[in-house]
PDB file with one MODEL, atoms N, CA, C and O in Angstrom:
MODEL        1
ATOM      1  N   UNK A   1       0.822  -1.190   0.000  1.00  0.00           N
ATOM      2  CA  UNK A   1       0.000   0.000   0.000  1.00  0.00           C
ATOM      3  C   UNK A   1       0.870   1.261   0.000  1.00  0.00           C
ATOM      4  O   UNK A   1       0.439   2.204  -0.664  1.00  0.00           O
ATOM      5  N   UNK A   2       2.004   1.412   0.631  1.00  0.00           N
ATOM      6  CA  UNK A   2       2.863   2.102   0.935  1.00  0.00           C
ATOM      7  C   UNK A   2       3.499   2.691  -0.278  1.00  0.00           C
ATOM      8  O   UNK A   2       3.568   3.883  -0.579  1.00  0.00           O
ATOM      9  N   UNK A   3       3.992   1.561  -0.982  1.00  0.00           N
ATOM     10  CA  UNK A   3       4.509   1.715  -2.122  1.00  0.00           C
ATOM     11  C   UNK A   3       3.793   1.873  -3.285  1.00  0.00           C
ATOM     12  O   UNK A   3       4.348   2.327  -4.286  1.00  0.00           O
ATOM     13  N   UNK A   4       2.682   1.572  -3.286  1.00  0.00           N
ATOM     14  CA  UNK A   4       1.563   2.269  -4.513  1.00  0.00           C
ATOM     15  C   UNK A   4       1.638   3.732  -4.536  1.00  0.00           C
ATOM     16  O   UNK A   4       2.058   4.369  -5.501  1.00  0.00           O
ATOM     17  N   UNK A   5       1.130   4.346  -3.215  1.00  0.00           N
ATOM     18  CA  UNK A   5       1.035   5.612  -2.822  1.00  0.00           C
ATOM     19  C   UNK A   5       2.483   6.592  -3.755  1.00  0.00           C
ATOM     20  O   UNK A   5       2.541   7.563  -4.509  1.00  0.00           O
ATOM     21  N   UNK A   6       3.643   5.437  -3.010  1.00  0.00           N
ATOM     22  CA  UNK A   6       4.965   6.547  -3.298  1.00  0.00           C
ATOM     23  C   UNK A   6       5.485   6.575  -4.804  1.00  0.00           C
ATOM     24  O   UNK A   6       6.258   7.319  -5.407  1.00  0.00           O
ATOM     25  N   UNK A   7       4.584   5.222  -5.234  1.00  0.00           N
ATOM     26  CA  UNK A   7       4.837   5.357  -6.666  1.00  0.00           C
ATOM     27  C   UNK A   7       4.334   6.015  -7.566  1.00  0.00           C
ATOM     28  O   UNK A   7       4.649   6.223  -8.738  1.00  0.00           O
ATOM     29  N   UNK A   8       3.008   6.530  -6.525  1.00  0.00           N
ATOM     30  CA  UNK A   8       1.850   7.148  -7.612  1.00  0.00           C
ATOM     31  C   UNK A   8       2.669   8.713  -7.179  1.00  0.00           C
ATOM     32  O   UNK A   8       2.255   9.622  -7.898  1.00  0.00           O
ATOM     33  N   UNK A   9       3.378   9.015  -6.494  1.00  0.00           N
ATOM     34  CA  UNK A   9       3.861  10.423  -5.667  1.00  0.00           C
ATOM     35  C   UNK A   9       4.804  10.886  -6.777  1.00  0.00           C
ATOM     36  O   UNK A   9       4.757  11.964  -7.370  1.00  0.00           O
ATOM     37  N   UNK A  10       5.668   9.883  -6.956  1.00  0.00           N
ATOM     38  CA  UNK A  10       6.796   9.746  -7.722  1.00  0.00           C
ATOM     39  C   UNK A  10       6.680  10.137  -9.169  1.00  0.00           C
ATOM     40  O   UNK A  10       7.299  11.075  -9.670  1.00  0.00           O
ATOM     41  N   UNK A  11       5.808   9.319  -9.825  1.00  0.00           N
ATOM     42  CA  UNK A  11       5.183  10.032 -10.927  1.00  0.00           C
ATOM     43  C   UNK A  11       4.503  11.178 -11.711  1.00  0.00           C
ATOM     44  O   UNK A  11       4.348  11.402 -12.911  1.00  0.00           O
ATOM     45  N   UNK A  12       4.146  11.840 -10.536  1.00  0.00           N
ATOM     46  CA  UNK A  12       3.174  12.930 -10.293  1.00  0.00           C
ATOM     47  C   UNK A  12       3.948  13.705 -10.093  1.00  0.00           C
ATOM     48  O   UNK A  12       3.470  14.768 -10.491  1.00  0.00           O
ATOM     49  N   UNK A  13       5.331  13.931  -9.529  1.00  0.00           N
ATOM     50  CA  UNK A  13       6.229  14.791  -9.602  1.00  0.00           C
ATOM     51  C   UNK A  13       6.881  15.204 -10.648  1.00  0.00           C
ATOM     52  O   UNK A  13       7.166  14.464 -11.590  1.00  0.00           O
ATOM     53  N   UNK A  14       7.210  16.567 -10.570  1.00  0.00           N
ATOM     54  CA  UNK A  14       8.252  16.849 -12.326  1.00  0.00           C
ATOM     55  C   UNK A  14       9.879  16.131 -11.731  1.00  0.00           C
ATOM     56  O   UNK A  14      10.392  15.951 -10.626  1.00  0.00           O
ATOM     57  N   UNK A  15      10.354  15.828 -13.452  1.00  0.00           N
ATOM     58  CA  UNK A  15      11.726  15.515 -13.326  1.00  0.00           C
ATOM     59  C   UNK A  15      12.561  15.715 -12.413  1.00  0.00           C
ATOM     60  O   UNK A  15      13.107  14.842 -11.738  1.00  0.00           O
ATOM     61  N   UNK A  16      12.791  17.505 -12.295  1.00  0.00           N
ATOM     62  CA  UNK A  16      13.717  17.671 -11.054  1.00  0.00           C
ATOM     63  C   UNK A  16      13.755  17.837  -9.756  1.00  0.00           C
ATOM     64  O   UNK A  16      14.688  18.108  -8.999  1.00  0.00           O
ATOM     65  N   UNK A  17      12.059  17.543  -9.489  1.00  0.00           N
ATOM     66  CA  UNK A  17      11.758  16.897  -8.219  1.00  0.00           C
ATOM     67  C   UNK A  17      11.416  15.803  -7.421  1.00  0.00           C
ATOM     68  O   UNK A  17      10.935  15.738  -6.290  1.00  0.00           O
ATOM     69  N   UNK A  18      11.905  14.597  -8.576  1.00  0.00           N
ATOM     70  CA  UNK A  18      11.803  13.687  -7.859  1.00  0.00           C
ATOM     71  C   UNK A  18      13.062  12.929  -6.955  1.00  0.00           C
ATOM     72  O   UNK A  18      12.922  11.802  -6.479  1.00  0.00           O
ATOM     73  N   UNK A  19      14.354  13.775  -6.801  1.00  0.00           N
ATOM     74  CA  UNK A  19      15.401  13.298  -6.208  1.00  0.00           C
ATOM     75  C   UNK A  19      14.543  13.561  -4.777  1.00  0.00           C
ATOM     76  O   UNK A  19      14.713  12.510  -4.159  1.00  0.00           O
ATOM     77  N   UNK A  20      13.580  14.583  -3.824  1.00  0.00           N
ATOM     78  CA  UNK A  20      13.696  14.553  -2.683  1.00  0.00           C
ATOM     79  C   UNK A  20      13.158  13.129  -2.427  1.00  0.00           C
ATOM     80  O   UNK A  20      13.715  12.534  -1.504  1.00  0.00           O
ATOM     81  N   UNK A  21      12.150  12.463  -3.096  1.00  0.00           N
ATOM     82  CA  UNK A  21      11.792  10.891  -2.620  1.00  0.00           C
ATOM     83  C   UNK A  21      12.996   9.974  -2.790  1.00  0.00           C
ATOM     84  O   UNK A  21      12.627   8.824  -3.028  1.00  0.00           O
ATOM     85  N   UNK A  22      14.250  10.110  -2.747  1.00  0.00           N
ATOM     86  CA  UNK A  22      15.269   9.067  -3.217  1.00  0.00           C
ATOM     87  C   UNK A  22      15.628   8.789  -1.573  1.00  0.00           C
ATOM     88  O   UNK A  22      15.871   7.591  -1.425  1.00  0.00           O
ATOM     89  N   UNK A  23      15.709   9.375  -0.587  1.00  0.00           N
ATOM     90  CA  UNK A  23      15.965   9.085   0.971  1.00  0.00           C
ATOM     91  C   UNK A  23      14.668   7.917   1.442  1.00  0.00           C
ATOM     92  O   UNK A  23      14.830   6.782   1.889  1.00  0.00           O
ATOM     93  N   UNK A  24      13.592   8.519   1.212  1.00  0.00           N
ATOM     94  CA  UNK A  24      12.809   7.622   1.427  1.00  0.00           C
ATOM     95  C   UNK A  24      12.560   6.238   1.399  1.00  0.00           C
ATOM     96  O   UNK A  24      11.892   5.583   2.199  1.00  0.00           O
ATOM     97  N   UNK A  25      13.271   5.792   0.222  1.00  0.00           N
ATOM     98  CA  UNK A  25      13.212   4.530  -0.629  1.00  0.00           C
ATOM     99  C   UNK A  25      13.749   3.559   0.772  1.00  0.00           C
ATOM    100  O   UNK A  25      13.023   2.843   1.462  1.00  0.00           O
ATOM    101  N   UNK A  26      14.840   3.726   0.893  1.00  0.00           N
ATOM    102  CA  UNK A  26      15.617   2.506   1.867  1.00  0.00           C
ATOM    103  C   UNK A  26      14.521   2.365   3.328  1.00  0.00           C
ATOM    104  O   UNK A  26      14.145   1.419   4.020  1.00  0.00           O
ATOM    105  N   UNK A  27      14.368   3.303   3.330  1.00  0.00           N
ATOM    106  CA  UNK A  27      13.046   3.755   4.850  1.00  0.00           C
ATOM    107  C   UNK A  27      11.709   2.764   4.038  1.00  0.00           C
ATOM    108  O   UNK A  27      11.885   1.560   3.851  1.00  0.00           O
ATOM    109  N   UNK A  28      11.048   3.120   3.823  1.00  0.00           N
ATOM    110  CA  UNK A  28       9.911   2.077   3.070  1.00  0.00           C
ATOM    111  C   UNK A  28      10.144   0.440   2.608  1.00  0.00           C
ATOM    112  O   UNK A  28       9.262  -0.349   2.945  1.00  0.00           O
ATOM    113  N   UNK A  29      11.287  -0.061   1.864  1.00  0.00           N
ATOM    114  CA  UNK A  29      11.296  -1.028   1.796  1.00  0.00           C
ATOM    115  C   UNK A  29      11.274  -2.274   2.568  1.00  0.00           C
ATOM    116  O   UNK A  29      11.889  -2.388   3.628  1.00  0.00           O
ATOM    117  N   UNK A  30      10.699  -3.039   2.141  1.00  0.00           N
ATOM    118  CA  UNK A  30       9.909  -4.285   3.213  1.00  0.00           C
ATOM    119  C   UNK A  30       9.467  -3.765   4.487  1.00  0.00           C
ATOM    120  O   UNK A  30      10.022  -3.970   5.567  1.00  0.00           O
ATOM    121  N   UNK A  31       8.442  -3.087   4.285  1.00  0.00           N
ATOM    122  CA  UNK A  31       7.566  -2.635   5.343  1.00  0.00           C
ATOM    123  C   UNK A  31       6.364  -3.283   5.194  1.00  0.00           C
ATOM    124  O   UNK A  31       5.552  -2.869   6.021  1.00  0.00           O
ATOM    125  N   UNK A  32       5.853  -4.278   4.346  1.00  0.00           N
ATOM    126  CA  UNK A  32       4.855  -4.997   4.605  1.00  0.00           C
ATOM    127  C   UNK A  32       4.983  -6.365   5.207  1.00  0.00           C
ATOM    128  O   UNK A  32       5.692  -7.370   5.144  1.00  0.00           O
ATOM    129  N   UNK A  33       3.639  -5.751   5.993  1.00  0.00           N
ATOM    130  CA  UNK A  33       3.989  -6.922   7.115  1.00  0.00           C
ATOM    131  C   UNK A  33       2.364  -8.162   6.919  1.00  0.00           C
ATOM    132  O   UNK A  33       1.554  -8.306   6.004  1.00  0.00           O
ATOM    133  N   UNK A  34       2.452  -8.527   7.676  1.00  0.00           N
ATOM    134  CA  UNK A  34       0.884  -9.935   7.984  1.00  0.00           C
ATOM    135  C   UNK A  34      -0.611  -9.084   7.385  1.00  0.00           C
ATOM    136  O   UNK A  34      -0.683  -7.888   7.101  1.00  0.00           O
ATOM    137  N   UNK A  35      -1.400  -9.815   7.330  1.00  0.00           N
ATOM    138  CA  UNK A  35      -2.754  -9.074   7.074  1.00  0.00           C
ATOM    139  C   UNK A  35      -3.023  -8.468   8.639  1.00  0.00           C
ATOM    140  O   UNK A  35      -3.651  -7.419   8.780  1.00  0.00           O
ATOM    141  N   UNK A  36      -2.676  -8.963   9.401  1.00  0.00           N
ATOM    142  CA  UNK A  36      -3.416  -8.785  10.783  1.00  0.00           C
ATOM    143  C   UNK A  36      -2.891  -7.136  11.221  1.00  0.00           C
ATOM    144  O   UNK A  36      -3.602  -6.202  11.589  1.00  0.00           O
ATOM    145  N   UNK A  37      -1.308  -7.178  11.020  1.00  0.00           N
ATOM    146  CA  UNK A  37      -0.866  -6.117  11.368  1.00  0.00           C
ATOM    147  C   UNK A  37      -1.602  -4.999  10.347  1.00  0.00           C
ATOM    148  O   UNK A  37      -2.032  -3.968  10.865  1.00  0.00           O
ATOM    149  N   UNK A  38      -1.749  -5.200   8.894  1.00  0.00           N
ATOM    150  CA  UNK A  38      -2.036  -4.589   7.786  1.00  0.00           C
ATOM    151  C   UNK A  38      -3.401  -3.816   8.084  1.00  0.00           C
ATOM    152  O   UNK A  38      -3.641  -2.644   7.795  1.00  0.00           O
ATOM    153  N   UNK A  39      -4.465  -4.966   8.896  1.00  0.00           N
ATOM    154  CA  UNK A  39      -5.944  -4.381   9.553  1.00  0.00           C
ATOM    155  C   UNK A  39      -6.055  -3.118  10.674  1.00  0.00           C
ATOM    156  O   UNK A  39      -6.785  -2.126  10.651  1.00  0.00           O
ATOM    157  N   UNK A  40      -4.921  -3.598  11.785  1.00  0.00           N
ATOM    158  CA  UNK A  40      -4.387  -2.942  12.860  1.00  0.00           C
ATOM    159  C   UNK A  40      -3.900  -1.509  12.125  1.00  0.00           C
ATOM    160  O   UNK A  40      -4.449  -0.532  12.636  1.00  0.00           O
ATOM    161  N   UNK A  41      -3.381  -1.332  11.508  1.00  0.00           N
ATOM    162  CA  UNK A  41      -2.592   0.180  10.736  1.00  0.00           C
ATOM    163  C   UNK A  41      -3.970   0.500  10.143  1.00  0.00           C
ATOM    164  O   UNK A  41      -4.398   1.647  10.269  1.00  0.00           O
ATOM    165  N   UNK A  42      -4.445  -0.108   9.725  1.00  0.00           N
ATOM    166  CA  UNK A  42      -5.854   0.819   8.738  1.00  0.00           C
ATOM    167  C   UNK A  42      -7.007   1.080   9.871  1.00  0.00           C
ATOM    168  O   UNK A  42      -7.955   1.772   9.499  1.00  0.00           O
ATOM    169  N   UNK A  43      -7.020   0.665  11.021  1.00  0.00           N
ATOM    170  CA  UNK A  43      -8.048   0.860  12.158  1.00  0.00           C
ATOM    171  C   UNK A  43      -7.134   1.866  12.599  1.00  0.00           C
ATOM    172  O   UNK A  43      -7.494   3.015  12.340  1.00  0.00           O
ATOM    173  N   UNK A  44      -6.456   1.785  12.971  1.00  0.00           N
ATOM    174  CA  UNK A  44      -4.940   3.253  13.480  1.00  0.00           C
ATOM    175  C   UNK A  44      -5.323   4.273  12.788  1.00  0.00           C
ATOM    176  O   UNK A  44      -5.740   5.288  13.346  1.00  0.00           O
ATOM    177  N   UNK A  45      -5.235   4.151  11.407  1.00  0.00           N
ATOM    178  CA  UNK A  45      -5.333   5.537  10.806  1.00  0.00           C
ATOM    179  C   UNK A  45      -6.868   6.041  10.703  1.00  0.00           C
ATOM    180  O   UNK A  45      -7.185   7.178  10.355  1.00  0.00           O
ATOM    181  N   UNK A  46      -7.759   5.021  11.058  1.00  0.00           N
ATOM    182  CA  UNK A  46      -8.954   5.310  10.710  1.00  0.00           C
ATOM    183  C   UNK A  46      -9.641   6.246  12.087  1.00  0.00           C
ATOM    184  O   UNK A  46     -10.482   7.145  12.082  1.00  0.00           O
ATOM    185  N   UNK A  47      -9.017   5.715  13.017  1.00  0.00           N
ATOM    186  CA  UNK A  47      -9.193   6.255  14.194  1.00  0.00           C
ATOM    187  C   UNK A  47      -8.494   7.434  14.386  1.00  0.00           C
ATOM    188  O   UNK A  47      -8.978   8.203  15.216  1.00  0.00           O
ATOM    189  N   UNK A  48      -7.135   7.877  13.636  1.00  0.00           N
ATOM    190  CA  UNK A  48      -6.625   9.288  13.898  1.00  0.00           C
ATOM    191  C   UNK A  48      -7.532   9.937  13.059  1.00  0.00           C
ATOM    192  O   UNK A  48      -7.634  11.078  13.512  1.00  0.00           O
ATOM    193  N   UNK A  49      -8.395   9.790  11.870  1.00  0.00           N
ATOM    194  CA  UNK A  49      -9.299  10.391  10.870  1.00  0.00           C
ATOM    195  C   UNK A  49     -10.159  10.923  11.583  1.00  0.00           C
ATOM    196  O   UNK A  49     -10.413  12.121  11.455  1.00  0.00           O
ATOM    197  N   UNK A  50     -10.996   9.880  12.783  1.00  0.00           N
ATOM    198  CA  UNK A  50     -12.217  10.272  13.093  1.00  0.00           C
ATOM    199  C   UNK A  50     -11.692  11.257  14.103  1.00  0.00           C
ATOM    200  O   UNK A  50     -12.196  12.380  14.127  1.00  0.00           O
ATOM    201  N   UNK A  51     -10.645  10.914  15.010  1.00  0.00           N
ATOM    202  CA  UNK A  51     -10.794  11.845  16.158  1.00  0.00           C
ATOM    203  C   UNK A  51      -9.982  13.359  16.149  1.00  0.00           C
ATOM    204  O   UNK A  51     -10.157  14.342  16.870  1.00  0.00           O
ATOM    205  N   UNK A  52      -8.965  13.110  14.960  1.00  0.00           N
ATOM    206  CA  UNK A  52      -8.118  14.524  14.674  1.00  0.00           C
ATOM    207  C   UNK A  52      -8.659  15.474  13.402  1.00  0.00           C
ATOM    208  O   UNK A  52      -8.948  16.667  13.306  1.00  0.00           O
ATOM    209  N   UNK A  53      -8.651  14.587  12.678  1.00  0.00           N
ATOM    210  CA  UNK A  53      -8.835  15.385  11.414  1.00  0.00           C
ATOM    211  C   UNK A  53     -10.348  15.626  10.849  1.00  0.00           C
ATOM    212  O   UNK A  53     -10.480  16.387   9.890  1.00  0.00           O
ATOM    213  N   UNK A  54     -11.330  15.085  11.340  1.00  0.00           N
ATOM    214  CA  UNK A  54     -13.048  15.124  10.976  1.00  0.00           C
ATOM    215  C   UNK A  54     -13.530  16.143  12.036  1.00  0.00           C
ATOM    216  O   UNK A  54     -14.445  16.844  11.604  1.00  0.00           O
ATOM    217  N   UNK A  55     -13.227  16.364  13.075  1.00  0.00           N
ATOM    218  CA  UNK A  55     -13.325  17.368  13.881  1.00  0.00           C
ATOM    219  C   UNK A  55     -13.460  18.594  13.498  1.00  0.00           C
ATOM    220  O   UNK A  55     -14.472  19.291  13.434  1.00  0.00           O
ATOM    221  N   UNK A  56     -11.302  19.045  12.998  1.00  0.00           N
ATOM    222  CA  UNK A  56     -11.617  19.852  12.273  1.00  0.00           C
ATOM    223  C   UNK A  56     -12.222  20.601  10.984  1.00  0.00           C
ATOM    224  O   UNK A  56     -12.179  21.829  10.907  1.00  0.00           O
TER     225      UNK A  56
ENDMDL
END
């Protein structure tokens, strides 16, 4: 999921801005983990949605 996102980021950027995503790369790789953990991160973020950001 991670890497869809940064790929779709990556693309969407012009030429001479896509060196700032080049740090990133080593940080992201094999960061997918189990389905279970995968559910746990999407209830995480779903829960910072409702209580931080829908508020405002």
């Amino acid at each position: 999921m991670i890497g869809v996102f940064m790929d779709a980021w990556y693309e969407g950027l012009p030429d001479d801005e896509r060196s700032i995503l080049d740090p990133l790369i080593p940080i992201i790789l094999d960061t997918r983990a189990t389905p279970g953990i995968e559910e746990a991160r999407a209830l995480m973020a779903g829960d910072w949605l409702v209580r931080t950001y829908a508020p405002v």
